[in-house]
mmCIF file of the N, C-alpha and C atoms, coordinates in Angstrom:
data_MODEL
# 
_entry.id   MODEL 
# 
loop_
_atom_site.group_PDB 
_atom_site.id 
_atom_site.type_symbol 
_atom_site.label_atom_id 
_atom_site.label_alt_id 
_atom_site.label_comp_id 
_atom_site.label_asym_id 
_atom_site.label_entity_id 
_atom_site.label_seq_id 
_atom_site.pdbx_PDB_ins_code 
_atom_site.Cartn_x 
_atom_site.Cartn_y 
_atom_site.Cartn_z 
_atom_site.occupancy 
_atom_site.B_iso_or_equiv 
_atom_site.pdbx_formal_charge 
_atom_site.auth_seq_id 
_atom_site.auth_comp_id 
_atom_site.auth_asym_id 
_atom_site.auth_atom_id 
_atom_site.pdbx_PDB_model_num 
ATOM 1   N N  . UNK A 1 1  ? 85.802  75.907 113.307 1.00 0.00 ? 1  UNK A N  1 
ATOM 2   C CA . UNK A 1 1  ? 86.265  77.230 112.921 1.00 0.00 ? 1  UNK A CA 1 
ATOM 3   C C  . UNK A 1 1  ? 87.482  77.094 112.013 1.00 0.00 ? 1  UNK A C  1 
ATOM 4   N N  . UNK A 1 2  ? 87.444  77.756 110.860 1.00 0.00 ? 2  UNK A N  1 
ATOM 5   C CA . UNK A 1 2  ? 88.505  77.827 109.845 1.00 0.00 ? 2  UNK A CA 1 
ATOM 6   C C  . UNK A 1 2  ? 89.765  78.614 110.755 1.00 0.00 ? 2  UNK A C  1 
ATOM 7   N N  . UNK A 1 3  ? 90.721  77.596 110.654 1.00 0.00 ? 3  UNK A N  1 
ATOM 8   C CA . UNK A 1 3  ? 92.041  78.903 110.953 1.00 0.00 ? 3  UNK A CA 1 
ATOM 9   C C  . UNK A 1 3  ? 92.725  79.835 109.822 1.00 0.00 ? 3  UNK A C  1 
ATOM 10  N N  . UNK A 1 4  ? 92.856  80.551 110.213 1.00 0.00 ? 4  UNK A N  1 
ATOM 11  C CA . UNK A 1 4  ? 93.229  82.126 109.497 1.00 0.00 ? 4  UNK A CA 1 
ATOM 12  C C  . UNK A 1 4  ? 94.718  81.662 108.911 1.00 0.00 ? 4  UNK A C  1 
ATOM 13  N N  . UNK A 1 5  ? 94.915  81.981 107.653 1.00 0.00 ? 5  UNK A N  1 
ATOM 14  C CA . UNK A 1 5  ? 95.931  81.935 106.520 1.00 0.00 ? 5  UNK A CA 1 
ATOM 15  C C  . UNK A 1 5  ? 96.263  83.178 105.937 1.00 0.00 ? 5  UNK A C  1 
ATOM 16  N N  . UNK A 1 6  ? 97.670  82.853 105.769 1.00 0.00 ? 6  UNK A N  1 
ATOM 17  C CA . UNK A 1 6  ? 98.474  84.247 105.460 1.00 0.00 ? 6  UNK A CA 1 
ATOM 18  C C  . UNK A 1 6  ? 99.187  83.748 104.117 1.00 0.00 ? 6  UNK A C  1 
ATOM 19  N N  . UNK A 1 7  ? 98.807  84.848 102.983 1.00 0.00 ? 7  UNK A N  1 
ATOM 20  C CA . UNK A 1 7  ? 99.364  84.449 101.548 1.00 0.00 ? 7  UNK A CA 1 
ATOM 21  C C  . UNK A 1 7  ? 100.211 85.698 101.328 1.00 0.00 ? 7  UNK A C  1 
ATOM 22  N N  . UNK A 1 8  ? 101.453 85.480 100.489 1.00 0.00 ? 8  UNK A N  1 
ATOM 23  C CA . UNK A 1 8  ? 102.733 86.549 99.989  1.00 0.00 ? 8  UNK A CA 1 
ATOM 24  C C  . UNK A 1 8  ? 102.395 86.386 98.535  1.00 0.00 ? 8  UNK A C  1 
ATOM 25  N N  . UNK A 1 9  ? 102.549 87.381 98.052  1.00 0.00 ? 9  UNK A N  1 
ATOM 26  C CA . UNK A 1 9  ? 103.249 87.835 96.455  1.00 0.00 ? 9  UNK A CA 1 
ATOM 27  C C  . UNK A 1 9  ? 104.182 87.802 96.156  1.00 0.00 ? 9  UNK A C  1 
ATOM 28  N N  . UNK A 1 10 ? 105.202 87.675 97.352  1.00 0.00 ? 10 UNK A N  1 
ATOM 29  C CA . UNK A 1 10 ? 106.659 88.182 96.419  1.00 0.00 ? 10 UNK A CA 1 
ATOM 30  C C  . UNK A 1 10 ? 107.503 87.070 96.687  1.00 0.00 ? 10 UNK A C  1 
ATOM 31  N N  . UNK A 1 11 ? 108.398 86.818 96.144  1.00 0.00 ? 11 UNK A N  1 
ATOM 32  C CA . UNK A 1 11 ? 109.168 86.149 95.910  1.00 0.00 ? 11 UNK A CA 1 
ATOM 33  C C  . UNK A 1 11 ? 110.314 85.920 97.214  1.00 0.00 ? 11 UNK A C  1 
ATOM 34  N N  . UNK A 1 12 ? 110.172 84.135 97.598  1.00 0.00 ? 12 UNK A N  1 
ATOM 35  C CA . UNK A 1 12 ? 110.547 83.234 97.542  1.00 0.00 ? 12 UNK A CA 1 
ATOM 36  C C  . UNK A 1 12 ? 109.307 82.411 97.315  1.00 0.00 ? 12 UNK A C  1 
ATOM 37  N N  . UNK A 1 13 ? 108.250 83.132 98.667  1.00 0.00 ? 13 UNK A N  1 
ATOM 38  C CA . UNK A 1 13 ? 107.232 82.016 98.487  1.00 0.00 ? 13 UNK A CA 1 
ATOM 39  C C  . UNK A 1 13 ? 106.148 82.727 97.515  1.00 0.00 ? 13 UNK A C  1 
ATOM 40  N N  . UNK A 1 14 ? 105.999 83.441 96.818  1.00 0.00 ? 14 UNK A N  1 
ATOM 41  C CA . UNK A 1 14 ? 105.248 83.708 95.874  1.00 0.00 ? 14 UNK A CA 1 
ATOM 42  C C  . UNK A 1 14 ? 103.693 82.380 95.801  1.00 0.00 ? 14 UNK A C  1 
ATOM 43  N N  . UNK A 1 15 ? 102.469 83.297 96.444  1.00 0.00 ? 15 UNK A N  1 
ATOM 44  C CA . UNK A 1 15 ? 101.752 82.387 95.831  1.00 0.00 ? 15 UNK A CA 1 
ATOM 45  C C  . UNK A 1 15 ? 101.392 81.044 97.006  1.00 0.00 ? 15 UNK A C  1 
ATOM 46  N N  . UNK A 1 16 ? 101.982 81.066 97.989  1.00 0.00 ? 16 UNK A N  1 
ATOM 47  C CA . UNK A 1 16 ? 102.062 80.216 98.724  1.00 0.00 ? 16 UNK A CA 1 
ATOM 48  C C  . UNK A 1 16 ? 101.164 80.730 99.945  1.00 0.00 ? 16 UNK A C  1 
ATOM 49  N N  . UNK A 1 17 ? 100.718 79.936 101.406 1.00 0.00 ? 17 UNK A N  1 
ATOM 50  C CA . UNK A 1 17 ? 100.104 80.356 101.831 1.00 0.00 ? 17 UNK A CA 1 
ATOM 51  C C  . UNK A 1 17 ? 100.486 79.570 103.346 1.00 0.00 ? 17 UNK A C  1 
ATOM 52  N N  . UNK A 1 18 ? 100.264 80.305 104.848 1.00 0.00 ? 18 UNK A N  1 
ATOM 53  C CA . UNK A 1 18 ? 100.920 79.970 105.774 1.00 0.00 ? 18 UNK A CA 1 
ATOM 54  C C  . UNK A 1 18 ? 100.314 80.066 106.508 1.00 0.00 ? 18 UNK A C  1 
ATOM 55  N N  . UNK A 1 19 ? 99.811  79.075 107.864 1.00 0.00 ? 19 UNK A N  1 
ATOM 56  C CA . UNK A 1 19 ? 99.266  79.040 109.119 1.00 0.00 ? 19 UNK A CA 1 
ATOM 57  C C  . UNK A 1 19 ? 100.251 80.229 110.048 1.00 0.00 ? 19 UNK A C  1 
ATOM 58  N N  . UNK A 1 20 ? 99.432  80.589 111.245 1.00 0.00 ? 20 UNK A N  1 
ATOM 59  C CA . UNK A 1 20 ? 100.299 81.332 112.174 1.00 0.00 ? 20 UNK A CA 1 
ATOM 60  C C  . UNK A 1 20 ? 101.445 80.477 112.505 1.00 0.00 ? 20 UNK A C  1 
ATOM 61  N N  . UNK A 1 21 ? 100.970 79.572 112.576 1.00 0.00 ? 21 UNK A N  1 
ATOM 62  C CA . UNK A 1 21 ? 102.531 78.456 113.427 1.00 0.00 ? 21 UNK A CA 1 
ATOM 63  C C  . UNK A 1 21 ? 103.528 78.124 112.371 1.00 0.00 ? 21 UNK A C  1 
ATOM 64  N N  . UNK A 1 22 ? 102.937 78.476 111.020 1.00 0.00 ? 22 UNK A N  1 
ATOM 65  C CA . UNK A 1 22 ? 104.145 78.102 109.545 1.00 0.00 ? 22 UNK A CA 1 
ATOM 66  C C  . UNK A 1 22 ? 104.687 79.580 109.447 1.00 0.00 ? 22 UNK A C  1 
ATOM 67  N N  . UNK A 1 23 ? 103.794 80.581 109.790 1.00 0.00 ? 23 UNK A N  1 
ATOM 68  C CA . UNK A 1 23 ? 104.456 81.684 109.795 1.00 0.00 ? 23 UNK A CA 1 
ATOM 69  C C  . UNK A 1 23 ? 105.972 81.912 110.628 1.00 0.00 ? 23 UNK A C  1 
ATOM 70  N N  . UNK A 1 24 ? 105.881 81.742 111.826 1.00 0.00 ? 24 UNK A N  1 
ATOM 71  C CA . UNK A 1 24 ? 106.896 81.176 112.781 1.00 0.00 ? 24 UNK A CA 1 
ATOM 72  C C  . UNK A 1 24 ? 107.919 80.853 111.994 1.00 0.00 ? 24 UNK A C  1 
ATOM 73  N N  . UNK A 1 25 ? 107.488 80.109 111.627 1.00 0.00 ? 25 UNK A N  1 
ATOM 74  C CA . UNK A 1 25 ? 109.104 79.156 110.659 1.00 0.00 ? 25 UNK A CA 1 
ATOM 75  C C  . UNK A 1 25 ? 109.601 79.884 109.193 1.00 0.00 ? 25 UNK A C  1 
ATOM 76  N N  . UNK A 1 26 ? 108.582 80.706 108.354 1.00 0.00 ? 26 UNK A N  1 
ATOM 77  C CA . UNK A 1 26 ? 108.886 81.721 107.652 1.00 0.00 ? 26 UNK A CA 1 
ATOM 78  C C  . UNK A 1 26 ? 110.337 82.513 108.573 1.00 0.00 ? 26 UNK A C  1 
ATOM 79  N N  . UNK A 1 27 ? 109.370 83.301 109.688 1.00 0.00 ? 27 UNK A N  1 
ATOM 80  C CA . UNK A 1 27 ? 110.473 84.174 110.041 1.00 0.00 ? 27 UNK A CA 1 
ATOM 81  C C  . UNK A 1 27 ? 112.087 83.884 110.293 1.00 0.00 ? 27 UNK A C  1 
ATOM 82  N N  . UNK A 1 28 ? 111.884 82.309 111.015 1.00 0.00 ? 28 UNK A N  1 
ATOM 83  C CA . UNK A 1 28 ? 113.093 82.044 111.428 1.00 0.00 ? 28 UNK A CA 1 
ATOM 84  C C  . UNK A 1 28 ? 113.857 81.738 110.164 1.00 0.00 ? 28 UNK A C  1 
ATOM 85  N N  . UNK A 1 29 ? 113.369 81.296 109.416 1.00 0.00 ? 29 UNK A N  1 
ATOM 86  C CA . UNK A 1 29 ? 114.290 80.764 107.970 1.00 0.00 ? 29 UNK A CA 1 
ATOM 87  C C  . UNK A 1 29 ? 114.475 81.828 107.061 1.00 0.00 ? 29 UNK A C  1 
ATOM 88  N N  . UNK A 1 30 ? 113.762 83.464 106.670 1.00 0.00 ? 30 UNK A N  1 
ATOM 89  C CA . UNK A 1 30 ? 113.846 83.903 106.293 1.00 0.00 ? 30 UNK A CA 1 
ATOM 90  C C  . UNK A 1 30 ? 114.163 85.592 106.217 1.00 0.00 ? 30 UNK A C  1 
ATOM 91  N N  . UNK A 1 31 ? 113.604 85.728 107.762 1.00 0.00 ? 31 UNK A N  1 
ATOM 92  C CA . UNK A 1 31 ? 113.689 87.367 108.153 1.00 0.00 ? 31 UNK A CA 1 
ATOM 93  C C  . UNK A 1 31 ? 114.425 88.414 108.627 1.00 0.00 ? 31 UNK A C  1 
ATOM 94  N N  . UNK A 1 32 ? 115.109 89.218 108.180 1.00 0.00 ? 32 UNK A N  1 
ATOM 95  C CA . UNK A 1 32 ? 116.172 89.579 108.330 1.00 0.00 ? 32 UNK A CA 1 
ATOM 96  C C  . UNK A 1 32 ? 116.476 90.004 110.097 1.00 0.00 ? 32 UNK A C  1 
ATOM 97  N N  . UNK A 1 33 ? 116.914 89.206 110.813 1.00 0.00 ? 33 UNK A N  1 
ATOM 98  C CA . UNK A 1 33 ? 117.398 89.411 112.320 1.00 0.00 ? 33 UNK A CA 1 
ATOM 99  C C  . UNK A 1 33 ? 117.342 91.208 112.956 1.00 0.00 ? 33 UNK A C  1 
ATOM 100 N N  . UNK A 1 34 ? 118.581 91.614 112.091 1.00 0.00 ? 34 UNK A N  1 
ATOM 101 C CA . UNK A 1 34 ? 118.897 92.674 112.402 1.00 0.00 ? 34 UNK A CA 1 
ATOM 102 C C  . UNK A 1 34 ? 118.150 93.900 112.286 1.00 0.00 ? 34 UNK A C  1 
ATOM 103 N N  . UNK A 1 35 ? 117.344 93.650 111.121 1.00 0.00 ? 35 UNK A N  1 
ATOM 104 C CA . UNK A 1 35 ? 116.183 94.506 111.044 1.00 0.00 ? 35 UNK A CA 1 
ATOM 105 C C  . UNK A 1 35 ? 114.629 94.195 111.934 1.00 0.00 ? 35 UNK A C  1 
ATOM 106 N N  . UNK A 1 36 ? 114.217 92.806 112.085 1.00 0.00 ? 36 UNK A N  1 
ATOM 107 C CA . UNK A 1 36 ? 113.168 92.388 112.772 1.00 0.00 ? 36 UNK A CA 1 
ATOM 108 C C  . UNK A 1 36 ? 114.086 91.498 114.208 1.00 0.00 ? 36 UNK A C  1 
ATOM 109 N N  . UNK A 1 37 ? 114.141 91.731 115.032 1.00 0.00 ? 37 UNK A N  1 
ATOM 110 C CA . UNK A 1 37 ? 114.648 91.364 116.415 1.00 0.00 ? 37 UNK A CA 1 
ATOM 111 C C  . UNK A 1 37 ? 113.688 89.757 117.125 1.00 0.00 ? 37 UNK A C  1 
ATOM 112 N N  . UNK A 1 38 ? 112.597 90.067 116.601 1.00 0.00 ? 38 UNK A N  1 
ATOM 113 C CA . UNK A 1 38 ? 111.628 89.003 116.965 1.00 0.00 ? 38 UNK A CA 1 
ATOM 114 C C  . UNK A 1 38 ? 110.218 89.126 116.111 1.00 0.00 ? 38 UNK A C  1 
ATOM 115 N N  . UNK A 1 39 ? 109.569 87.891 116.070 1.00 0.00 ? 39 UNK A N  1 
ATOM 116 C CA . UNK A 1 39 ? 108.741 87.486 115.414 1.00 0.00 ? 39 UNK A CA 1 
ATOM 117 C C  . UNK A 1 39 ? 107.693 88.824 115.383 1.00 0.00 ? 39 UNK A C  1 
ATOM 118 N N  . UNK A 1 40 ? 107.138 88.863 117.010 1.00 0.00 ? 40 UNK A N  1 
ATOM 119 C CA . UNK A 1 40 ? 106.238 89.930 116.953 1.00 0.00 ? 40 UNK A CA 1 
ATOM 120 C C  . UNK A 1 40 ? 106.367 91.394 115.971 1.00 0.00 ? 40 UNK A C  1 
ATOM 121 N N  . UNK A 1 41 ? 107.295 91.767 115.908 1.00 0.00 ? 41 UNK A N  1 
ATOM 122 C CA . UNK A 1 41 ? 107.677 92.684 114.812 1.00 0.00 ? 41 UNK A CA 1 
ATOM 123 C C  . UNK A 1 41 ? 107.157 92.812 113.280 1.00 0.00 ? 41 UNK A C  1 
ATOM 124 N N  . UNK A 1 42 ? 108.411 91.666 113.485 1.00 0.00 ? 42 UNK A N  1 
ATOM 125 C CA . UNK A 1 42 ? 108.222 90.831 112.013 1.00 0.00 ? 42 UNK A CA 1 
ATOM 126 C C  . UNK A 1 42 ? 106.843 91.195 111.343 1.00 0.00 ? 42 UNK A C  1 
ATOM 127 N N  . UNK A 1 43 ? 106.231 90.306 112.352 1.00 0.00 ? 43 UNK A N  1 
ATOM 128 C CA . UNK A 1 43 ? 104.714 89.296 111.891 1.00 0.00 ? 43 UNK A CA 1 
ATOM 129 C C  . UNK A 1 43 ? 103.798 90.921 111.500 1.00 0.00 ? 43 UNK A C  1 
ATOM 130 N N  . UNK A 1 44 ? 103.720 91.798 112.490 1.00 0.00 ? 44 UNK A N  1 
ATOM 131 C CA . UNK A 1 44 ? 102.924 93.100 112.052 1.00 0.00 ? 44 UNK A CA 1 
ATOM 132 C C  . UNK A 1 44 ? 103.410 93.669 111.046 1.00 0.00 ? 44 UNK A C  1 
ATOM 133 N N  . UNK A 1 45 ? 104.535 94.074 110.753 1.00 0.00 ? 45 UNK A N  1 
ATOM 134 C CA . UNK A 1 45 ? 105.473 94.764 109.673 1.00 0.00 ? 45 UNK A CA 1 
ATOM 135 C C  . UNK A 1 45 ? 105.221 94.207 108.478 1.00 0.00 ? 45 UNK A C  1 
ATOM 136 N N  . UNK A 1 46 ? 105.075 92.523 108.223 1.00 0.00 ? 46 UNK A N  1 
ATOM 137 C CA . UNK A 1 46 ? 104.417 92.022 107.260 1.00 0.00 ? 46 UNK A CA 1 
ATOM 138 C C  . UNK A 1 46 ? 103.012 92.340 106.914 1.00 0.00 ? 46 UNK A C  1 
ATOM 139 N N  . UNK A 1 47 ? 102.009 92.291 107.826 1.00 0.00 ? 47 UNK A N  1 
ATOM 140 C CA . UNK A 1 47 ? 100.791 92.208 107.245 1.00 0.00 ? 47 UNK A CA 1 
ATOM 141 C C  . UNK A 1 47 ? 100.491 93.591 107.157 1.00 0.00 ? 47 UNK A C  1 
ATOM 142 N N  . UNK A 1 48 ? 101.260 94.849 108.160 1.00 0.00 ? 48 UNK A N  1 
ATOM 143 C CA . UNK A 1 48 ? 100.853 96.249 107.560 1.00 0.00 ? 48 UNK A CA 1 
ATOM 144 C C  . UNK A 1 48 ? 101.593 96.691 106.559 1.00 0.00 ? 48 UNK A C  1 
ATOM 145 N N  . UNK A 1 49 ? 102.289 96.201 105.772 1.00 0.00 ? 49 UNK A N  1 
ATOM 146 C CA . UNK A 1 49 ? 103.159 96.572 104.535 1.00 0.00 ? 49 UNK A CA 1 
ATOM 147 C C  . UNK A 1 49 ? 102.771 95.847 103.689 1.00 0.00 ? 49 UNK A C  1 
ATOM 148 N N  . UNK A 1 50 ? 101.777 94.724 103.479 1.00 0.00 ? 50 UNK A N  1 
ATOM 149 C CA . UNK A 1 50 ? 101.073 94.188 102.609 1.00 0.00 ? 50 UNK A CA 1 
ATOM 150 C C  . UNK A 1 50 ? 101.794 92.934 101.806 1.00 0.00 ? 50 UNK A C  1 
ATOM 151 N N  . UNK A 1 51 ? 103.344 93.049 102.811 1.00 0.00 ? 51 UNK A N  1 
ATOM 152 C CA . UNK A 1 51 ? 103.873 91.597 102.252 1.00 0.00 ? 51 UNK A CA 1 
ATOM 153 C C  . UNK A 1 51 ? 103.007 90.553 102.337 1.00 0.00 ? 51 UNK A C  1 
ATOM 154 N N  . UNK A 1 52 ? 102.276 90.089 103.357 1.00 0.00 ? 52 UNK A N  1 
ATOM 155 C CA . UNK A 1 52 ? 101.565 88.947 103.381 1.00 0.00 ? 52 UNK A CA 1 
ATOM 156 C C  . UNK A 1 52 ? 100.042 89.624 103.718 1.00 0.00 ? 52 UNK A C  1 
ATOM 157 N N  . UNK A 1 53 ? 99.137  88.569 103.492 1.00 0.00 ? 53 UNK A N  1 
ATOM 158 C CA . UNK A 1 53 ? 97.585  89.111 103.476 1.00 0.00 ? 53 UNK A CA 1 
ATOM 159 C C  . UNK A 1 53 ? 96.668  88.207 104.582 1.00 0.00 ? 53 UNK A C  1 
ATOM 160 N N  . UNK A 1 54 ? 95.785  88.444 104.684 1.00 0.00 ? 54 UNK A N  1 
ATOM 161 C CA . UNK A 1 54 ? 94.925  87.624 105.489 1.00 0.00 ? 54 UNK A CA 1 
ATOM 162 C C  . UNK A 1 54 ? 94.220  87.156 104.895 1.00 0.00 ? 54 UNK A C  1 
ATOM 163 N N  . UNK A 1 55 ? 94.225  85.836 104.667 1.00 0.00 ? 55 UNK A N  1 
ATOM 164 C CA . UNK A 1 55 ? 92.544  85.044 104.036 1.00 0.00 ? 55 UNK A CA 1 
ATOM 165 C C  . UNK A 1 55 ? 91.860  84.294 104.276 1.00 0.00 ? 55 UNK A C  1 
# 
């Protein structure tokens, strides 16, 4: 079974593309704390706002 990949448009990683478990490390290195509290947030807020995609 193919595992599921998550690709961004915008800029830092522009173009780039991320396992659930690289996603993880997106958030921690990049997501603003105060606005996203924890990953789970994060991670939906991304893919329903179309920052990142499913492919």
């Amino acid at each position: 079974m193919k595992e599921t990949k998550y690709i961004s448009y915008e800029d830092p990683i522009n173009g780039r593309s991320f396992t659930y478990e690289q996603m993880q490390e997106v958030y921690r290195d990049l997501a603003n704390k105060e606005e996203y509290p924890d990953f789970d947030c994060w991670f939906t807020d991304m893919l329903k706002s179309g920052v990142f995609e499913t492919i």
